[in-house]
Structure formats: C-alpha cells, structure tokens
C-alpha positions as CSV (number, residue, x, y, z in Angstrom):
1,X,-45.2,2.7,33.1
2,X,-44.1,4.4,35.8
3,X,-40.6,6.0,37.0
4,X,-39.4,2.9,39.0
5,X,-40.5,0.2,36.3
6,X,-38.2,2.4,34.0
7,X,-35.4,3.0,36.3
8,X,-35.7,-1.0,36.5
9,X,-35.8,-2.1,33.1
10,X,-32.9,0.1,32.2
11,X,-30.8,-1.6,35.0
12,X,-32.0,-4.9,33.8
13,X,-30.9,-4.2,30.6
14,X,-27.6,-3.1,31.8
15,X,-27.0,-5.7,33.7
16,X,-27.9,-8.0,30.6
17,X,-24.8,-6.3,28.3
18,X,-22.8,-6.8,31.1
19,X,-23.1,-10.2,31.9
20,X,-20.3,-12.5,30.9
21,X,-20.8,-14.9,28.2
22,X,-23.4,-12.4,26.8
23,X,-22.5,-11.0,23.2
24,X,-23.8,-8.1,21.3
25,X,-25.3,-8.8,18.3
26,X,-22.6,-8.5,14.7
27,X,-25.2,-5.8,13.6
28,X,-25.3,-3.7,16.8
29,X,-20.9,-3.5,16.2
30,X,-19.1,-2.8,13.5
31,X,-15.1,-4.2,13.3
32,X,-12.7,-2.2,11.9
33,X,-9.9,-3.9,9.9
34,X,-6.8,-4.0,11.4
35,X,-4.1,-2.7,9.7
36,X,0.2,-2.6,10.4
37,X,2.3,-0.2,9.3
38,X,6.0,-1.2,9.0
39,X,8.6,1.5,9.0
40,X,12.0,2.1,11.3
41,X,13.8,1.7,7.9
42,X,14.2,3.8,4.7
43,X,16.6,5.3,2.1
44,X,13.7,7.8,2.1
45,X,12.3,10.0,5.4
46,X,10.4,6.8,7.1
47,X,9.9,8.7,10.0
48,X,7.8,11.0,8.5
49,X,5.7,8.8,6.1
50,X,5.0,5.6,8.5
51,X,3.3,7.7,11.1
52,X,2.1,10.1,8.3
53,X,0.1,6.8,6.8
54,X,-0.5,5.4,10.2
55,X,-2.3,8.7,10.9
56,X,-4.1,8.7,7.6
57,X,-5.7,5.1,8.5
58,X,-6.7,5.8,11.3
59,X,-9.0,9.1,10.9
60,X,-11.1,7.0,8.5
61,X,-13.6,5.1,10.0
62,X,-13.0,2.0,8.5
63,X,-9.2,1.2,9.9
64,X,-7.8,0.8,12.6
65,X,-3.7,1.0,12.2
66,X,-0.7,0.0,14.1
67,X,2.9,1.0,13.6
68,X,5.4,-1.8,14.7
69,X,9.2,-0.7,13.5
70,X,11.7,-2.8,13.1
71,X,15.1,-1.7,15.0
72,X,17.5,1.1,14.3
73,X,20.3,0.1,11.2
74,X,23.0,-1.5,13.2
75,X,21.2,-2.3,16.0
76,X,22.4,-5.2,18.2
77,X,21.1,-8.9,17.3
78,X,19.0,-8.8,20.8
79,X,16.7,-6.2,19.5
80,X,16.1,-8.4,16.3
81,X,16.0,-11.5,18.3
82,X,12.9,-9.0,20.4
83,X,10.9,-8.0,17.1
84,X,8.4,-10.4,15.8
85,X,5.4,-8.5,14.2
86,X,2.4,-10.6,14.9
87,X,1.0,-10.6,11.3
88,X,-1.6,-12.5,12.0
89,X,-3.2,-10.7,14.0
90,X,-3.9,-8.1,11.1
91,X,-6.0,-8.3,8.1
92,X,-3.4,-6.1,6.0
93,X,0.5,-5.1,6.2
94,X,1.7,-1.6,5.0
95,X,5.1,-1.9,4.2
96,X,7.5,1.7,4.5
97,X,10.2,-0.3,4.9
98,X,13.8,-0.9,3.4
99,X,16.8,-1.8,5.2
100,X,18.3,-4.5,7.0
101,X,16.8,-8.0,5.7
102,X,14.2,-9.1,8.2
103,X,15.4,-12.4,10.9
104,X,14.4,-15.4,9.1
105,X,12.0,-16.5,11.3
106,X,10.5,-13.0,10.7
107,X,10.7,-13.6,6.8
108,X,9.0,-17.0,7.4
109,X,5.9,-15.8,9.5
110,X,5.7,-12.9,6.6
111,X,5.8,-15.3,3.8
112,X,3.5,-18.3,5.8
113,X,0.7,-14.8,6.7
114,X,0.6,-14.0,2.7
115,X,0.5,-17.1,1.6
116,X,-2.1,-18.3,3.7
117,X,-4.7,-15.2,2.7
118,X,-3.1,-12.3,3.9
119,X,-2.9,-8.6,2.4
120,X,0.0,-6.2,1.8
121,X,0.8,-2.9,0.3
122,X,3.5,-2.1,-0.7
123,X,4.3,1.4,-0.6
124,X,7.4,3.9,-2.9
125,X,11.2,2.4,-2.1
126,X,9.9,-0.5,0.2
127,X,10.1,-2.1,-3.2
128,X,13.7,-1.1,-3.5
129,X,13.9,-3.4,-0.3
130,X,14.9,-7.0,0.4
131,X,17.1,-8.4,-2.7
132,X,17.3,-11.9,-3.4
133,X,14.5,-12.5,-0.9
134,X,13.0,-15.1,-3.7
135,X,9.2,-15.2,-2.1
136,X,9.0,-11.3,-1.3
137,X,10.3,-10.8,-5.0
138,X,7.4,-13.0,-6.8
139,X,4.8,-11.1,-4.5
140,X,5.9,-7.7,-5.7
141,X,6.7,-8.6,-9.2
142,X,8.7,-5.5,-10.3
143,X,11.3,-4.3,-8.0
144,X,14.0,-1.3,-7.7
145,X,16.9,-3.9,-8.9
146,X,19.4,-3.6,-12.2
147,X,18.8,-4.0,-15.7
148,X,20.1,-8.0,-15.7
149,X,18.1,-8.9,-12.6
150,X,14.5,-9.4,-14.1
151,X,12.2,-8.1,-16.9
152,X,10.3,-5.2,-16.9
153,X,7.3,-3.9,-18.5
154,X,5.5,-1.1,-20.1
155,X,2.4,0.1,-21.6
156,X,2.8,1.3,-25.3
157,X,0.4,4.5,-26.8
158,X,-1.9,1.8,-27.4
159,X,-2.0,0.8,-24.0
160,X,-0.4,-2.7,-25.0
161,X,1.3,-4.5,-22.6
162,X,5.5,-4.4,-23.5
163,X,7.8,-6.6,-21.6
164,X,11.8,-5.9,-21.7
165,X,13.8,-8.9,-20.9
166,X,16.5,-9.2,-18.7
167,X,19.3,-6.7,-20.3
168,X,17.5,-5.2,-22.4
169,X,15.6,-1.7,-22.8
170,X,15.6,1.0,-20.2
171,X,17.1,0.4,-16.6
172,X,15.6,1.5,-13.2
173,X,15.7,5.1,-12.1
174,X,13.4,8.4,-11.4
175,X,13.7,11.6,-12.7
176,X,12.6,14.9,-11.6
177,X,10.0,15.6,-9.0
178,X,6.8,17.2,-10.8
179,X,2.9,16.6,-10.9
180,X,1.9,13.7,-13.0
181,X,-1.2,12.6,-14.6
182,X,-2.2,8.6,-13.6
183,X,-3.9,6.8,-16.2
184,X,-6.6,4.1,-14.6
185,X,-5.8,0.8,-16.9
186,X,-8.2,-1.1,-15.5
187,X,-11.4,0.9,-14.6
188,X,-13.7,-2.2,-13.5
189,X,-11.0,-3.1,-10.5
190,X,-12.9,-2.4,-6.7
191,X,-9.4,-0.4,-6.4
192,X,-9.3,2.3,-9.1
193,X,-13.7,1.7,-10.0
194,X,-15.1,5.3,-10.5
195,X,-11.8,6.9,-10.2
196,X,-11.9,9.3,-13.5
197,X,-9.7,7.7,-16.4
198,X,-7.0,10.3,-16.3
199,X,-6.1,12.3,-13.0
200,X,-3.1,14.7,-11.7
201,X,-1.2,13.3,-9.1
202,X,1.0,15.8,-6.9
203,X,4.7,16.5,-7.0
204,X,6.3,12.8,-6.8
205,X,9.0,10.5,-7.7
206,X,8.3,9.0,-10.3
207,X,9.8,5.5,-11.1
208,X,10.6,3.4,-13.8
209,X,12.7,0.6,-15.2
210,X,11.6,-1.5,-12.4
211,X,12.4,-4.7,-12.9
212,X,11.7,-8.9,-11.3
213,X,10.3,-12.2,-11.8
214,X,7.0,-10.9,-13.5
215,X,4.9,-13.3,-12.6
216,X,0.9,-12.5,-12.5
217,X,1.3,-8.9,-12.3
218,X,-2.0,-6.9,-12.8
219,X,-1.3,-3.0,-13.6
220,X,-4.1,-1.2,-11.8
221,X,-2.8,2.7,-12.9
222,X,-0.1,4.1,-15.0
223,X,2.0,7.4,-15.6
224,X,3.7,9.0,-18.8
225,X,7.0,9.6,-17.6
226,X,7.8,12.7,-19.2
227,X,11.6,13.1,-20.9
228,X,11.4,16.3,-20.8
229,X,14.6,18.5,-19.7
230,X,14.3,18.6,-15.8
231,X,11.9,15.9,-15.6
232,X,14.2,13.3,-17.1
233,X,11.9,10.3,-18.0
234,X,11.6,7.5,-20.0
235,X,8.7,8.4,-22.7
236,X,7.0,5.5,-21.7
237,X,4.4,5.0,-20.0
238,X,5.1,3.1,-16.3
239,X,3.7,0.7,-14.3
240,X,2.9,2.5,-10.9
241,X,0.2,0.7,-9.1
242,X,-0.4,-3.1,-9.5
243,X,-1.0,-6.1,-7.7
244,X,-0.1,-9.7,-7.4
245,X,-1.5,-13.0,-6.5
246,X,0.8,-15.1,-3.3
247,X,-0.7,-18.2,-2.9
248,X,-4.3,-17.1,-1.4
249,X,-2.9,-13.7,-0.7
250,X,-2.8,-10.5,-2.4
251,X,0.1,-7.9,-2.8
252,X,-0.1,-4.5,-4.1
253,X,2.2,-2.2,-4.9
254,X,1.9,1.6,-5.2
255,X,4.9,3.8,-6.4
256,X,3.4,6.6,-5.3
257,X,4.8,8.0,-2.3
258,X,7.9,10.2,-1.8
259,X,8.3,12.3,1.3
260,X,9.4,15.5,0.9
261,X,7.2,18.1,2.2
262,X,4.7,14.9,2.5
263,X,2.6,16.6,-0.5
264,X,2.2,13.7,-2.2
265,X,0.8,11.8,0.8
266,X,-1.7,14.9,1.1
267,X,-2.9,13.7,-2.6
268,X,-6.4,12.6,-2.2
269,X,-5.5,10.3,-5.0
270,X,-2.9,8.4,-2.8
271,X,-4.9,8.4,0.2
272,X,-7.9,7.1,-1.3
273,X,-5.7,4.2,-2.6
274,X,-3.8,3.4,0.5
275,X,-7.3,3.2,1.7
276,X,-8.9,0.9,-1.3
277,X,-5.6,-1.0,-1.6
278,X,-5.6,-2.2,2.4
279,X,-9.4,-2.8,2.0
280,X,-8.9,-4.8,-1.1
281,X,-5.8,-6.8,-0.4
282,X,-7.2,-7.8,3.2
283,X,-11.1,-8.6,2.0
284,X,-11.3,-8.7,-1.9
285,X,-13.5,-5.3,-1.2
286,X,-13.8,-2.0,-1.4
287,X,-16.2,0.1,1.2
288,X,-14.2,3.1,0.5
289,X,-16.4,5.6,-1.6
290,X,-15.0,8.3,-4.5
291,X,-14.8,11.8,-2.3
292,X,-16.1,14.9,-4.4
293,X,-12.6,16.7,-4.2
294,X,-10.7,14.0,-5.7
295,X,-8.2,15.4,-8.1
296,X,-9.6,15.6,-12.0
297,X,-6.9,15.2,-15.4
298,X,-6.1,19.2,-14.9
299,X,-5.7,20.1,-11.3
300,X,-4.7,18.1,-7.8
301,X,-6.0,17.8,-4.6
302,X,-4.7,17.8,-1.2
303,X,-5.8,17.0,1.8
304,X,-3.1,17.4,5.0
C-alpha cells in the first residue's frame, strides 16, 4: 500500500470516530464511577479532609470525584434555597459532613437516591451529623448520639456480637489519639477480602458507645479500644467500619478518619477502604486490589 492509500485510510477512519451518531465500542472505553464528596461542614477540619479525599479518588484510576459543599454555618436561606446536589448523577456519595440539617427537599432527593440503589460512605463525625433525621439514622445504624437515644453494640473476646440497650452500658465518646490495631470480622466481604486479619491503623480517634436504631448492621472491622491511662477506652472491642442495607441501597460507615496532621488519611488502610467502600456501595464490587505496602498487625503505612 502506498503513502496516499495510508494517509487516506487514516483520514477515513478519522472521519468515522468523528461522525455523529457513531459510538466507540464499551471495550475500546472504560467509565470511571463517579463519586461526590460532601463537605462545607464539620466539628472536625472539613476543609482539609473533603479535598484531602477528593484528591485521594481521583489519583486512582478507577474514580472520578466531585466536591459539592453545602453553604457556610449561618449562611442566608438563598444559598440553601441554591444548593441541590444532583445525587443522581453519581454512583456513590462521600459524606464529610455535619452541620446545619440539609433543606428538605435536599433530604428527600438524598433519601429517594439511596433508596432507589444508591451508595454512600460515610466517613468519622458525619455520623455525629443530622439528629432525629429518622431515614438517615436507619441507614447509618450507629450514630454519635446519648446513651438513651438507641442501642449499641460490641464484639466480646470471643468475637460475639453484644448489644446494650437504650440506657444501659457505656455511652458515646473517644479517647486518646494513638495507633490502633483493626480486626477484619468478616474476611470473605469484597471490602475487607485479603486484607490481613489484624493490622495497625495510624494515630486516630477512636470512637465508641455509638449508638441508633440498629437495624441490619453488618460489622466489616473492629478495634480494641484500649483503657489504658492516656488512651482512655472502653476495653471493648468497637464497631468501626460496617454497612447497612436502605431499601436497594447500601450505606457504609467508616470511623476512621480524624484530621489532624491528616496522618490517618495517609493510612493505606483508610485509603484502600474509602476506595473498596465507594466501589462496593455504588456496584456490589470491588476492582480495587491489596497494595504490597499495606500496613501489617505491627507497623503502619502511609502514603501522602
């Protein structure tokens, strides 16, 4: 063939891609899923974390994330009556969020997008968020509230489940910030599958006593939550990542997550679960593969 018949076919072919109405074939793309991240609110240093985890999701190949905040505390009604996150448009919702409840119509289109198949993670004190929000309670299951609002739960040395009732046992709290081992509860989850039984966890908040509804609440990992003097723990061991079925969607919630010097969002045990957990809660799958410098029972890993 010579040099004009090539120069020709390639235009041809050019011309082919280019053509309206003409589609590349699914093999010859690849989508990534499409993720939102949710901050503008926090009793912890949202503006640090949200773009922190929006970053995160976005240098893996697999994501591709969004930040939409809501408005400033105290902002004037017409900036709420301006914000209305398009959930639908997104196959998962990271929630850094606690503040201000959310415009009804906002809490509707939330509720409607979970309920009809949609993901969510929920990430550290956007569990502290949204009291007496019924629907967004029964999705997260245990929640930053007091000792009379809900039950809470436990796993014993056995690794038995233990459920509290409302007044009784422990209340909610953290103590100390320190490294913490997680214990993987249940190993044959697309989440935590291949993740090494017992692993250390870097310098976090670590949170117990929470308490809710209760309903359908799968415990993914655990941590011993040490009572020892500066650590100021429970002795039991706590519920820190678990999910929970909303109609045809999925909600998981991950403790994990304190910013301070955003060490524990450099934990390649976090990031590999923010990653599983959107993947999961948005497809029922995980594509995201065990890195060889994830952290081990005696020593952590960080990635910035």
């Amino acid at each position: 063939m010579n040099n004009m018949n090539i120069r020709s076919l390639g235009l041809g072919i050019m011309s082919l891609v280019l053509l309206p109405g003409i589609s590349v074939p699914a093999a010859a793309t690849e989508t990534k899923l499409k993720v939102l991240v949710i901050g503008g609110q926090n009793n912890h240093d949202w503006a640090k974390s949200t773009p922190y985890m929006e970053k995160l999701l976005n240098r893996s190949d697999r994501f591709q994330a969004t930040v939409n905040n809501t408005p400033e505390p105290n902002a004037p009604p017409a900036a709420w009556d301006a914000w209305q996150p398009k959930f639908r448009d997104y196959g998962c919702i990271v929630l850094d969020y606690n503040g201000q409840a959310w415009p009804d119509r906002v809490q509707k289109d939330f509720v409607d997008y979970v309920r009809g198949g949609g993901g969510v993670v929920v990430i550290h004190a956007a569990n502290n968020a949204f009291t007496g929000w019924k629907e967004f309670e029964q999705m997260v299951g245990l929640l930053w509230r007091g000792r009379e609002y809900g039950s809470s739960l436990y796993l014993d040395d056995d690794g038995k489940l233990v459920r509290e009732l409302p007044g009784q046992g422990r209340g909610m709290g953290h103590g100390g910030q320190y490294d913490w081992v997680m214990t993987v509860r249940d190993t044959g989850h697309p989440i935590t599958q291949g993740m090494p039984v017992k692993w250390l966890h870097k310098k976090d908040e670590l949170y117990h006593g929470q308490r809710g509804p209760v309903e359908n609440v799968h415990i993914l990992l655990t941590a011993y939550s040490d009572p020892a003097p500066g650590r100021g723990g429970t002795g039991k061991n706590e519920p820190i990542v678990w999910w929970v079925p909303f109609g045809e969607g999925k909600v998981v919630t991950n403790l994990m997550g304190h910013v301070g010097e955003l060490g524990c969002l450099e934990c390649v045990g976090f990031q590999v679960l923010l990653y599983r957990s959107c993947e999961w809660a948005a497809t029922g799958k995980c594509a995201t593969s065990l890195p060889n410098d994830f952290p081990t029972a005696d020593a952590t890993s960080l990635v910035p």
